[in-house]
C-alpha positions in Angstrom: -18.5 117.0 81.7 -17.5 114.9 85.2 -16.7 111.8 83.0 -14.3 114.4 81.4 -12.5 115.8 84.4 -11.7 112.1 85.6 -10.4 111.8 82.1 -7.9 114.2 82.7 -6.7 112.1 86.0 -7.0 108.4 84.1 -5.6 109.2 80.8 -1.7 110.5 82.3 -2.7 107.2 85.0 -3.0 104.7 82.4 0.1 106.0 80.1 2.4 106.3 83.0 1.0 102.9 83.9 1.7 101.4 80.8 4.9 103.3 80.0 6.5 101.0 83.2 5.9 97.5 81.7 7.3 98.4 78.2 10.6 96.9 77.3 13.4 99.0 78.4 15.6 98.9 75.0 12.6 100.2 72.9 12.9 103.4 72.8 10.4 104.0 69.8 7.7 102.4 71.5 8.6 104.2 75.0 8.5 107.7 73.4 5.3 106.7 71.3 3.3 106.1 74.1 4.4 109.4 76.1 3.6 111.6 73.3 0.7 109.7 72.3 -0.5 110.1 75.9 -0.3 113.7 75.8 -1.6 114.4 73.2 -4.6 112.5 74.0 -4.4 114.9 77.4 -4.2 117.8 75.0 -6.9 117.1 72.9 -9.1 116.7 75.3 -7.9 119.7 76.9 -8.5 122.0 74.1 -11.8 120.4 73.5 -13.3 120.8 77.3 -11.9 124.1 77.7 -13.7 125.3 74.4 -16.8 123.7 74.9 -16.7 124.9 78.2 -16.4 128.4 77.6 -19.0 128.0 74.7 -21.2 126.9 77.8 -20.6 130.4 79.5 -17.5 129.1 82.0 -19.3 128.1 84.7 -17.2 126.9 87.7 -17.3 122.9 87.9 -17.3 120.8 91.4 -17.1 117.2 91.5 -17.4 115.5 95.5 -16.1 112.5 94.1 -14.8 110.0 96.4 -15.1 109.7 100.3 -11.6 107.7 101.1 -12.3 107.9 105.1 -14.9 109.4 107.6 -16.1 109.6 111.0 -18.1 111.7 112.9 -15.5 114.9 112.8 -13.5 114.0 110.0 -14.1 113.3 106.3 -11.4 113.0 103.9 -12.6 113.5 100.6 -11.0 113.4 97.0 -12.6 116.3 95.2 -12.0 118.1 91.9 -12.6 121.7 90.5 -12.5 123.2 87.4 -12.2 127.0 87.0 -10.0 129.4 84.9 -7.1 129.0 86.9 -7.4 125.4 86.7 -7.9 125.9 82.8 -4.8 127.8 82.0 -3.3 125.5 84.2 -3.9 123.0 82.6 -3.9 124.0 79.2 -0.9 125.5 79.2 0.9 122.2 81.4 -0.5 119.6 78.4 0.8 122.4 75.7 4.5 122.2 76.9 4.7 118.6 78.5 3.8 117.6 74.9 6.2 119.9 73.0 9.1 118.6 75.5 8.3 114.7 75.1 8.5 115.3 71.5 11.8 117.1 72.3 13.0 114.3 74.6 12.2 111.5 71.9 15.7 112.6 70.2 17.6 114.4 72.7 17.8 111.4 74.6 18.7 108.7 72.3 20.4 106.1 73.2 20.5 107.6 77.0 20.9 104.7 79.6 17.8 105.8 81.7 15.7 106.4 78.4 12.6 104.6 79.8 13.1 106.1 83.7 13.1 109.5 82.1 9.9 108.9 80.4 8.6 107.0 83.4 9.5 110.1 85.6 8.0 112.3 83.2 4.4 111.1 82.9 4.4 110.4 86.9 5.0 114.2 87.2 2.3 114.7 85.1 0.2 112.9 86.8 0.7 115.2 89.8 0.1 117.8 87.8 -2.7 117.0 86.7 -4.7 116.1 90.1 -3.1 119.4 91.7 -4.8 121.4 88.9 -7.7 119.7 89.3 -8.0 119.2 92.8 -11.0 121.1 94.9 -9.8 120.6 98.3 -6.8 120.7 100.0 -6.5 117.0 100.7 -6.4 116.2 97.0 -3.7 119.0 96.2 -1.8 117.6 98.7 -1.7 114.2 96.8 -0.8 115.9 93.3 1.9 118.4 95.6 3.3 114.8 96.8 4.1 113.4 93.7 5.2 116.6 92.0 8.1 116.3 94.9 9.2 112.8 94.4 9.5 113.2 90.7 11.3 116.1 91.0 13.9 114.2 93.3 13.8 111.9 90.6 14.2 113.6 87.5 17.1 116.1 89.3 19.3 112.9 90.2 18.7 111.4 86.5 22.5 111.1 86.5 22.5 109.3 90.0 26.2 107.6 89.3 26.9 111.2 89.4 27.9 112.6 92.7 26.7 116.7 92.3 23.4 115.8 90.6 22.3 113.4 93.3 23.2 115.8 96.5 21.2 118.5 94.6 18.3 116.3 94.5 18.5 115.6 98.0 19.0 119.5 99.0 15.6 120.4 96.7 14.1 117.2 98.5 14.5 118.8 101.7 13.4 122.6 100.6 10.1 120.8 99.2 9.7 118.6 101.9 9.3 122.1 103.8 6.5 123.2 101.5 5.1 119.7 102.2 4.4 120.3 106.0 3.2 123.8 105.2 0.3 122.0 103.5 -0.4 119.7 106.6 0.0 122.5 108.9 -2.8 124.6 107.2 -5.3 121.4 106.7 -4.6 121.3 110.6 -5.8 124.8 111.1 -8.5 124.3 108.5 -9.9 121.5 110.2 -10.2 124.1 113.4 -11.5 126.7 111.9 -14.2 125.9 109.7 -15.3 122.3 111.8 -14.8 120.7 108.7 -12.6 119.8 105.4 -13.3 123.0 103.4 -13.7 123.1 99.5 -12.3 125.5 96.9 -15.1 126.4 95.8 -16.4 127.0 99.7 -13.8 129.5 100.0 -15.3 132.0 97.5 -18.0 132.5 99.8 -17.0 135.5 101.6 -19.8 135.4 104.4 -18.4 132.0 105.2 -15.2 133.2 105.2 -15.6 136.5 106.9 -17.8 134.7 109.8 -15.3 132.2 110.8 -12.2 134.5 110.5 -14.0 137.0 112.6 -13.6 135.2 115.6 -10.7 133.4 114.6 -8.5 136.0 113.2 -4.9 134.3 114.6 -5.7 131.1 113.3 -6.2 133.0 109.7 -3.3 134.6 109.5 -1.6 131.4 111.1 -3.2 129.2 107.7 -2.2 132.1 105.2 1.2 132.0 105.9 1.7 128.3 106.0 0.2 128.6 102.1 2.8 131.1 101.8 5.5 129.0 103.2 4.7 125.7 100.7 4.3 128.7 97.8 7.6 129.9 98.9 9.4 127.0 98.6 8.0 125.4 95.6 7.8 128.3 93.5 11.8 129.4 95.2 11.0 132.8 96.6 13.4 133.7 99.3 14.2 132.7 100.6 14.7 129.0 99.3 15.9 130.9 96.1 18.9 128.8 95.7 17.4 125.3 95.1 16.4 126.4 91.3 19.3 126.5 89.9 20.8 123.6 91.0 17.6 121.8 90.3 19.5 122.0 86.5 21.6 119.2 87.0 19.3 116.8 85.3 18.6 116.3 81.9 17.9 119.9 79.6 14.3 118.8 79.3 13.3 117.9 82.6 14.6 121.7 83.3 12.7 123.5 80.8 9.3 121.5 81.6 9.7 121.3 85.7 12.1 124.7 86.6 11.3 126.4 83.7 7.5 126.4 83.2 5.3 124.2 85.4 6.6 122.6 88.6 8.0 125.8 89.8 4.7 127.9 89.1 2.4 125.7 91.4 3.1 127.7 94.5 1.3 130.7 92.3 -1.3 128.1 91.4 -1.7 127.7 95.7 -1.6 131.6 96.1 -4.4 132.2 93.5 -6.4 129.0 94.4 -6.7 130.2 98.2 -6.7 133.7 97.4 -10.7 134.1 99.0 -9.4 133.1 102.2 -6.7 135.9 102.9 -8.0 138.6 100.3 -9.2 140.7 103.1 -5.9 140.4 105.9 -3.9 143.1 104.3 -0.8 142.4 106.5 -0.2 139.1 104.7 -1.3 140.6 101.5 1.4 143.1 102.2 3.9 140.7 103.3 3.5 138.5 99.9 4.0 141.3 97.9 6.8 142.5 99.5 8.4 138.8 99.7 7.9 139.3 95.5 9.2 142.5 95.2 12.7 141.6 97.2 12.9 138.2 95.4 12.7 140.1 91.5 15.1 142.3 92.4 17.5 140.1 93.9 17.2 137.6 91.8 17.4 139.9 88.8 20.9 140.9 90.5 22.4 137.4 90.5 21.3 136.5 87.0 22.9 139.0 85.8 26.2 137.9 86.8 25.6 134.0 86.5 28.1 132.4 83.7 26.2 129.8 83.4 22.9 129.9 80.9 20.7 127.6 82.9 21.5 129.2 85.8 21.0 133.0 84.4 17.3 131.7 83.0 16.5 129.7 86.4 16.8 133.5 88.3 15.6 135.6 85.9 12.0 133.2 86.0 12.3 133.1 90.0 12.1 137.4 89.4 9.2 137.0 86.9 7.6 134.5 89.6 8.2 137.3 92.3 6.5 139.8 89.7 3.4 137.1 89.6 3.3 137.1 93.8 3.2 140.4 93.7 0.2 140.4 90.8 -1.3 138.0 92.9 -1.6 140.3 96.4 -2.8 143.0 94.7 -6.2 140.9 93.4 -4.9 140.9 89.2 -5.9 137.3 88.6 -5.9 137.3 85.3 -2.9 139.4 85.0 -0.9 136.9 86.8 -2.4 133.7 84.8 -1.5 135.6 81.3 2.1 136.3 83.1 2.3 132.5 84.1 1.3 131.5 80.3 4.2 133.9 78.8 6.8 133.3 81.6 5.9 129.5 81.2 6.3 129.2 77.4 9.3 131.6 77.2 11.4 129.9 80.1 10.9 126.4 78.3 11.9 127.9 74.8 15.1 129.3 76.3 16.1 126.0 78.2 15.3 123.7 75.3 17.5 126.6 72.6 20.1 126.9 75.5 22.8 124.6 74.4 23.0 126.1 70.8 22.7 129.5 72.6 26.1 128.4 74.4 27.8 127.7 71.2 26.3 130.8 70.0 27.5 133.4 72.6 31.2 131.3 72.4 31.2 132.2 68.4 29.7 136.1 69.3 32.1 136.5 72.0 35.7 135.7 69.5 34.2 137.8 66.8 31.4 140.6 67.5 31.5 141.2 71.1 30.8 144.8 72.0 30.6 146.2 76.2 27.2 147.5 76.6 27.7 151.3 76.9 25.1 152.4 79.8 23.6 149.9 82.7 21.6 150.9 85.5 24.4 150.0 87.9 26.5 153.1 86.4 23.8 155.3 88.6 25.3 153.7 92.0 28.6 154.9 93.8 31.4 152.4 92.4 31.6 151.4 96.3 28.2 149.9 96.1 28.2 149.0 92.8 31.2 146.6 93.9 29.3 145.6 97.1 26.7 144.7 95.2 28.1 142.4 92.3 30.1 140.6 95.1 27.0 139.7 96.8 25.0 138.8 93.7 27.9 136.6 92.7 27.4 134.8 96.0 23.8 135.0 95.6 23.6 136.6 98.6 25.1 133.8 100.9 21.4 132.4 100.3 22.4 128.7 100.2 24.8 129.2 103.3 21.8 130.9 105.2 19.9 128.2 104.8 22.5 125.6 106.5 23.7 128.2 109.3 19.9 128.9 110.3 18.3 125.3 109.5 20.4 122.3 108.7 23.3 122.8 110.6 21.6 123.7 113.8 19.8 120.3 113.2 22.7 118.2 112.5 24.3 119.7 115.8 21.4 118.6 117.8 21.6 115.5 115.9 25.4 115.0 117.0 24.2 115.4 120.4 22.5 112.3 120.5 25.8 110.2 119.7 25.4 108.0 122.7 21.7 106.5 121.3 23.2 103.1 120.0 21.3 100.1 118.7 22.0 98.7 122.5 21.0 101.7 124.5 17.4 102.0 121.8 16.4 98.6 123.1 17.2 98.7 126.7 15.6 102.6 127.1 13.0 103.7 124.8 11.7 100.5 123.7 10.5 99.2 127.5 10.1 103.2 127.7 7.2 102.8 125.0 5.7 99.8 126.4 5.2 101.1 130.0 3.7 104.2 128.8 1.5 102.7 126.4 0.2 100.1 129.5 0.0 103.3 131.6 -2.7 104.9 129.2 -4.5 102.1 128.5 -5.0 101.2 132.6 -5.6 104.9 133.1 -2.5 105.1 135.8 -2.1 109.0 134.7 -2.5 112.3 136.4 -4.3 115.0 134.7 -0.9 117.0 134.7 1.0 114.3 133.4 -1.6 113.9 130.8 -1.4 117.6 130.1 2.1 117.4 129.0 2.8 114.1 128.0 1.9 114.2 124.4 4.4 116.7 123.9 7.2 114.8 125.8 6.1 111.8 124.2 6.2 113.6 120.7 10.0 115.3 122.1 10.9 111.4 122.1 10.2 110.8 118.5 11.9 113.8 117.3 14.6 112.7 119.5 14.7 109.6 117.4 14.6 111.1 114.1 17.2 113.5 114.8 19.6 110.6 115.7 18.4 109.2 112.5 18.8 112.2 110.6 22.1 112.9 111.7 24.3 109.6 112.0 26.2 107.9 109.7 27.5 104.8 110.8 24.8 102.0 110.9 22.1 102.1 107.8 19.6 99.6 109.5 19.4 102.2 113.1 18.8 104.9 110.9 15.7 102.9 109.5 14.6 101.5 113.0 14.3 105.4 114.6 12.3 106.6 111.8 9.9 104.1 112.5 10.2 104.0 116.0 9.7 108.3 116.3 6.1 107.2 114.0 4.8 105.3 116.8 6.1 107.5 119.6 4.1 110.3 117.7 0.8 108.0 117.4 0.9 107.3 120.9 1.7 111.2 121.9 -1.5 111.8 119.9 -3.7 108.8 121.2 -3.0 110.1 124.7 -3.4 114.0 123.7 -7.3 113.3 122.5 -9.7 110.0 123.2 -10.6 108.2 119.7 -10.7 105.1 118.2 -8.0 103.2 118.2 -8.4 102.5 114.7 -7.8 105.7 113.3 -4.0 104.8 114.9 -3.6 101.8 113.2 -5.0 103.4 110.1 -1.4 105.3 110.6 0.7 103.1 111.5 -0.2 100.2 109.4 1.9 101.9 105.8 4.9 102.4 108.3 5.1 98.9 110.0 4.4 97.1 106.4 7.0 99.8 104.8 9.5 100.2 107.2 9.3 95.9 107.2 9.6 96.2 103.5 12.9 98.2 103.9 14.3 96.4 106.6 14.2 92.7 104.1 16.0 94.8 101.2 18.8 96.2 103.8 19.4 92.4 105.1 19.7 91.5 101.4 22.1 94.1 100.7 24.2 93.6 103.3 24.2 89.4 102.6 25.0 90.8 99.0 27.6 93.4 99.2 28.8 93.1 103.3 29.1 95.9 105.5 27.5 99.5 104.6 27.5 103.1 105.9 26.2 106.2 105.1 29.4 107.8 105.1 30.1 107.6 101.2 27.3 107.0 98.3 26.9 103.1 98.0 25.7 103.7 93.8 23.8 100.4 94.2 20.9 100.5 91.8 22.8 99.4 88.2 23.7 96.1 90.3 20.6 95.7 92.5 17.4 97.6 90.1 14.5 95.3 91.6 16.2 96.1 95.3 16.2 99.8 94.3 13.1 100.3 93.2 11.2 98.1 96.4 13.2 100.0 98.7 12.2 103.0 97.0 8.5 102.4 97.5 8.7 101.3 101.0 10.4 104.7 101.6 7.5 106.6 100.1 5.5 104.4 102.5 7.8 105.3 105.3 7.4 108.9 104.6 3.6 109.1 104.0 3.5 109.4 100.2 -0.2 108.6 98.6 0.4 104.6 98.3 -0.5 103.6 101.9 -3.1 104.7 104.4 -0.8 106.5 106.4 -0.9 109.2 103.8 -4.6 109.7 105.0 -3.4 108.8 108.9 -1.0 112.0 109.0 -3.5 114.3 108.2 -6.1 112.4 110.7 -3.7 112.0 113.6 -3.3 115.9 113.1 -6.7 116.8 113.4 -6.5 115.5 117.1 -3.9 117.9 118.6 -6.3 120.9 119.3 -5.9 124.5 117.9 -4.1 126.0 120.9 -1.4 123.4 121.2 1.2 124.7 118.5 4.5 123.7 120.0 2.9 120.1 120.2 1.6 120.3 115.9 5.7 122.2 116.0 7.2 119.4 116.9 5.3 116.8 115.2 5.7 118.7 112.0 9.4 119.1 112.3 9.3 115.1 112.7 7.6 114.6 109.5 10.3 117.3 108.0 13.4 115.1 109.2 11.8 111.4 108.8 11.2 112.8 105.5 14.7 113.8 104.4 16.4 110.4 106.7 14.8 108.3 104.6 15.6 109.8 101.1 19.2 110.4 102.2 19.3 106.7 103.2 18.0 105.3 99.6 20.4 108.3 97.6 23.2 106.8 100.0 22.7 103.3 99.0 21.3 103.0 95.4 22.9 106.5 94.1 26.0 108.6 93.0 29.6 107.0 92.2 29.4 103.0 92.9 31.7 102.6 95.6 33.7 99.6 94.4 34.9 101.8 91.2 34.8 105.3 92.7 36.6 106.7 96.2 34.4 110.0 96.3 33.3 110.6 99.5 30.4 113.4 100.5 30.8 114.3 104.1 29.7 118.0 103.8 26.2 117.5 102.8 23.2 115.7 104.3 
């Protein structure tokens, strides 16, 4: 049964795999091989779960592989196989299938016919692992990719300009959910001494022992799950992203937004479940977060003109219905709800172009008012007060810059002095002092007590620059990497280890952000001066470029392909439990390094190619 569950990982692996070297103008062979893959998955699916309940159901836990350790600190790649992880998975190879079969015609003759297929079976992969996983460091590897495809699959159309600033807007909302994750493995690794299992969690002396005595750090981890749930399954109130996650292709709607991708931050709420059963104030305050969600988002649907958009709220309402399911301890209520809102959501999506044709033809000929709607009970007063704020869904998009972006971008604008000049002849000697200080021991214990967090202050200093400005591509690039090693030598100074465990970090950004830095030169030999004032739409002249600069910003950003992706989760097991504004700050670096370098690549390599387009995009990110 263990050869099986790596199965599962390896089969998606090997299709996606193969699915990259196939010629790009074959679009037979392309689709074969996706469906063919799946259905292999869903085979074997079927078969395991089947023999597997035949066997009585018993829960399955793999400790597979041991990627690093050290004395304090093991990080472990570790699977689990339960009923949540069986509907999961059943139900994901069920409709991934039926929509590659879908795909195989609805995209004919598409110019990125292979990238969507190539897209498609990556996401599975992710899928797949966070179903599977049994720990929180291999969720957060499937949770990775899940992201990155998504950016992918919504800026499909990338000579496009909306679809490609939607990508980058759910970028940022998931990159949110993304420090959540690293924020609770932080806490983890404080409370229980260790990295925890799945499986560990459902023993509630374990549980109840530590949280006894820890009770702030408890409630601290539940509600960073609740935050990544939040924003990858678009409660409030990151709502908004959903709908205008539909700018890509129909199909990548119905199988990410409609079914899967969007129920994994129920998958998180009923995988950690054990841990925060017994706090009934954040059991409380999920199903209160569900209960506002479906009834505001059942509001705005209702007045949406568009069908994608009226389906994408009306499953963010179910999906508040589920959280709440979820608080009150129904399980298998909410997995049977996640199978029917799943399967429905993905039959409207892929039906919802002939539905629009439909509703044109019922409209001209047999349209009828509906006689009686709950709204009729409401003074007309509110009832007007109310469809004016469902039609601007509540402002909820506009919160979201007022309260987070903006104030960031205004800090950002601050720091308009930090040139390319002033970075060398300040923070550079700045970094070199200080790192000779620490190493000949020429500190104070005060200055060592509140260094790391100035140190770390610097970095975010950096990144915000590089967040915010627009003018030269190749400073962007420099301050992310720059605020990396200002945060590895905040934490080297916060805790004594070995110094290997910081190169182990820094070693993905300083190949990746060297990577990046030869494709820039290139461009700029090739196609003169840049900025980030205007979208670039690079990648149908420069593909190889694209794609290379593409990696090295997953590498910049700590995405599974390098060893910092284990380093960011080590370096954070060093700042201690007590010192949240330094883990604040470090965390909010990750958030905006994050979103700096995507907005860089989806400046150069996407939306309208500059030579044949004069759209310009000065409003958003």
């Amino acid at each position: 049964m263990n050869l099986t569950l790596h199965l599962f990982i390896w089969v998606p692996i090997f299709g996606f795999l193969v699915s990259l070297i196939l010629p790009k103008k074959n679009e037979t062979l392309i689709s074969v091989t996706a469906f063919s893959t799946l259905a292999i998955q869903l085979s074997l699916a079927t078969g395991f779960i089947a023999y597997w309940l035949f066997r009585g159901a018993k829960t399955i836990q793999i400790n597979d592989l041991i990627l690093f350790k050290n004395e304090e600190y093991v990080f472990q790649i570790d699977f689990l196989f339960d009923k949540i992880t069986a509907v999961y998975l059943l139900v994901g190879a069920i409709l991934t299938f039926m929509v590659t079969l879908y795909s195989r015609y609805y995209l004919h003759r598409e110019a990125g016919y292979k990238r969507f297929f190539n897209t498609t079976l990556f996401f599975y992969v992710g899928y797949c692992v966070t179903t599977l996983s049994g720990n929180l460091e291999t969720l957060f590897i499937g949770w990775e990719i899940l992201g990155i495809s998504s950016f992918l699959l919504i800026s499909f159309y990338r000579e496009r300009y909306l679809p490609v600033k939607n990508a980058v807007k759910v970028f940022s909302i998931y990159r949110i959910g993304d420090v959540g994750i690293i924020l609770a493995m932080w806490a983890s690794h404080h409370l229980w001494g260790q990295n925890i299992t799945f499986s560990q969690l459902n023993n509630a002396e374990l549980v109840h022992e530590h949280l006894q005595t820890h009770s702030i750090i408890g409630v601290f981890i539940s509600l960073m799950f609740l935050l990544s749930a939040t924003a990858k399954s678009a409660q409030l109130p990151f709502s908004s992203w959903l709908p205008r996650a539909m700018e890509g292709p129909t199909p990548s709607s119905a199988i990410f937004y409609g079914s899967l991708s969007v129920h994994i931050g129920v998958f998180l709420m009923l995988r950690t479940f054990p841990f925060w059963e017994n706090q009934t104030s954040v059991r409380i305050l999920i199903a209160g977060l569900g209960l506002l969600t479906a009834l505001v988002a059942t509001g705005i649907a209702r007045v949406q003109s568009s069908v994608k958009s009226q389906i994408a709220y009306a499953s963010i309402a179910q999906i508040g219905l589920i959280f709440i399911e979820v608080s009150l301890g129904f399980e298998k209520l909410a997995l049977f709800h996640f199978a029917g809102n799943a399967f429905l959501r993905t039959y409207q999506l892929l039906v919802s172009p002939s539905v629009v044709s439909y509703l044109i033809r019922e409209q001209f000929y047999h349209f009828e008012p509906r006689a009686h709607s709950i709204e009729r009970l409401l003074p007309l007063k509110w009832r007007n007060t109310l469809y004016v704020l469902c039609l601007k869904e509540w402002n909820l998009d506009s919160m979201l810059y007022q309260y987070l972006w903006n104030p960031m971008k205004w800090a950002g604008n601050k720091l308009n002095f930090l040139n390319g000049k002033r970075l060398m002849a300040y923070f550079v000697p700045a970094f070199g002092i200080s790192y000779y200080l620490i190493n000949e021991n020429q500190m104070n214990a005060t200055a060592l007590h509140w260094l790391p967090v100035v140190f770390a202050g610097i970095g975010l200093v950096l990144v915000f620059k590089s967040f915010t400005q627009r003018r030269s591509i190749r400073l962007s690039w420099i301050l992310v990497i720059m605020n990396h090693f200002w945060i590895a030598l905040a934490i080297s100074l916060n805790e004594k280890f070995d110094s290997f465990e910081s190169v182990l970090y820094l070693s993905g950004i300083m190949v990746a952000g060297l990577i990046g830095y030869l494709c820039l030169q290139r461009l700029f030999q090739q196609e003169g001066k840049m900025t980030l004032n205007r979208f670039q739409g690079l990648s149908e002249n420069n593909p190889k470029i694209a794609l290379i600069f593409l990696l090295a910003c997953l590498g910049l950003t700590g995405f599974p392909i390098t060893p910092t992706f284990i380093g960011e989760d080590l370096i954070f097991s060093h700042i201690h439990e007590d010192q949240f504004l330094l883990a604040g700050i470090v965390s909010l670096s990750f958030i905006l390094d994050g979103l700096a370098v995507i907005r860089i690549y989806a400046r150069i390599f996407m939306g309208p190619n500059y030579r044949t387009h004069a759209t310009f995009s000065n409003r958003y990110f």
